[in-house]
C-alpha positions in Angstrom: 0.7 33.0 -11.1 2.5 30.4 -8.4 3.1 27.0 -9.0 0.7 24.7 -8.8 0.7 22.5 -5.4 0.5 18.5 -4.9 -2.1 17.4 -2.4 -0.5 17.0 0.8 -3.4 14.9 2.9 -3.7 12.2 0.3 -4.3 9.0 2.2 -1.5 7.2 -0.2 1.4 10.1 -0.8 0.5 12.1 2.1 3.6 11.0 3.9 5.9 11.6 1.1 4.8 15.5 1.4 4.9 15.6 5.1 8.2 14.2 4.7 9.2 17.1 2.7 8.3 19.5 4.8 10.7 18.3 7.5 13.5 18.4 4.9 13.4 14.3 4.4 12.9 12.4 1.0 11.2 8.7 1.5 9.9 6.1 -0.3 7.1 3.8 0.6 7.5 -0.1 1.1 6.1 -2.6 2.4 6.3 -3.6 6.4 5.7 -7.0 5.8 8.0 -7.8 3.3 9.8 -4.7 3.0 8.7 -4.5 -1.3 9.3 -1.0 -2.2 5.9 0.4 -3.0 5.8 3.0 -5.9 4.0 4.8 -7.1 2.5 4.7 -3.2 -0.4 2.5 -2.6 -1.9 0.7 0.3 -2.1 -2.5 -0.4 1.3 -4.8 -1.5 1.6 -6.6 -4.9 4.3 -8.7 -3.8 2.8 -10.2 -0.5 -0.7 -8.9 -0.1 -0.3 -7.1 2.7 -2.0 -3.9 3.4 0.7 -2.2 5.8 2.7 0.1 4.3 5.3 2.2 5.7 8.1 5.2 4.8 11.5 4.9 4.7 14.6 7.2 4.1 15.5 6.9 0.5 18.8 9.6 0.6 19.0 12.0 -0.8 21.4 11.3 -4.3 20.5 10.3 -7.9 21.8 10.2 -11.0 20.0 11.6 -14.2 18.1 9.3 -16.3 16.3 11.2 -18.7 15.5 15.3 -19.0 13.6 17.3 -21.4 13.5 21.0 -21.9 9.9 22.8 -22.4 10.0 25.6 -24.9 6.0 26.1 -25.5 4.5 27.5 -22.6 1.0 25.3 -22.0 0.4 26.8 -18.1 1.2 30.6 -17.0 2.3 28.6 -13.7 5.3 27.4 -15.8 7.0 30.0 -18.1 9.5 28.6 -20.8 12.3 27.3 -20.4 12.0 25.0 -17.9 13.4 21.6 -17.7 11.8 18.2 -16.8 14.6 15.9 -15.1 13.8 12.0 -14.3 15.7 10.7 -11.8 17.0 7.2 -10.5 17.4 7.2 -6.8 21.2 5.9 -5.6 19.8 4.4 -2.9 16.4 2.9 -4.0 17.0 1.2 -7.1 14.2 1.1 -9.7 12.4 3.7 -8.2 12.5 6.8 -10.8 11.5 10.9 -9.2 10.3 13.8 -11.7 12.0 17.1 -10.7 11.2 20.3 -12.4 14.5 22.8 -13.3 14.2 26.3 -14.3 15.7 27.3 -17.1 17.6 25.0 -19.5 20.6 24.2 -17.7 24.0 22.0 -19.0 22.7 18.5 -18.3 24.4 15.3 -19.4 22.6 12.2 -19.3 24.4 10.1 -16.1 25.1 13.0 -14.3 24.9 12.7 -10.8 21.8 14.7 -9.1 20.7 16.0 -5.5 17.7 16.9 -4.0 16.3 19.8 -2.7 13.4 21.1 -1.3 11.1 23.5 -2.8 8.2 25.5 -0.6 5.5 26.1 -2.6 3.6 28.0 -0.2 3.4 27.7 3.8 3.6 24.1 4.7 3.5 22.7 1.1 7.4 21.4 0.1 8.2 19.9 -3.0 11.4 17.5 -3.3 13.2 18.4 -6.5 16.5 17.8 -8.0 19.4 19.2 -9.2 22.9 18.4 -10.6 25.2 17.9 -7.5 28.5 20.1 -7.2 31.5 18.2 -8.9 33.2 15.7 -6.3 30.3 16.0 -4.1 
């Protein structure tokens, strides 16, 4: 069984996927005042705006918290696998899930990179994974 697959025309995160598929990670903000908006939404808690707009958000983290699956619950997902969270370098408080295969030597703080995952034709997923030492 294949993964299972985001919706990519959702009014609020479809720009996050289509981002993805050209290889980009972005975050939404606002383009009024420029208030990073996440999780996505339309309308602006900060200034009430309803304009909002994607930015690069690079493409570096560093590894906040992980946890390894040992119980499969989904035949999309056999065990192990490994669920990282991830603070963006250049976007701080903003926080990405990641899925690893396996259950690879992480350490809390460790820096992280993303990469992209296709799903299936069209649909890319950014992910993560721990960046090369003294990249």
């Amino acid at each position: 069984m294949s993964r299972l697959q985001p919706v990519v025309d959702d009014h609020d995160t479809g720009g996050f996927f289509a981002a993805a598929a050209r290889g980009e990670l972005v975050v939404q903000e606002c383009a009024n005042c420029h208030t990073v908006l996440h999780v996505p939404r339309a309308y602006c808690r900060a200034c009430g705006a309803w304009s909002p707009a994607w930015r690069p958000a690079g493409t570096t983290g560093t590894l906040h918290s992980f946890t390894v699956a040992d119980h499969q619950v989904h035949p999309a997902y056999p065990v192990p696998y490994t669920v990282v969270l991830v603070d963006l370098d250049d976007v701080p408080g903003v926080r990405l899930l990641g899925h690893l295969d396996g259950n690879p030597d992480l350490t809390i703080g460790m820096p992280m990179r993303v990469r992209f995952d296709e799903l299936a034709e069209g649909v890319v997923l950014p992910n993560w994974e721990p960046a090369p030492a003294g990249a």
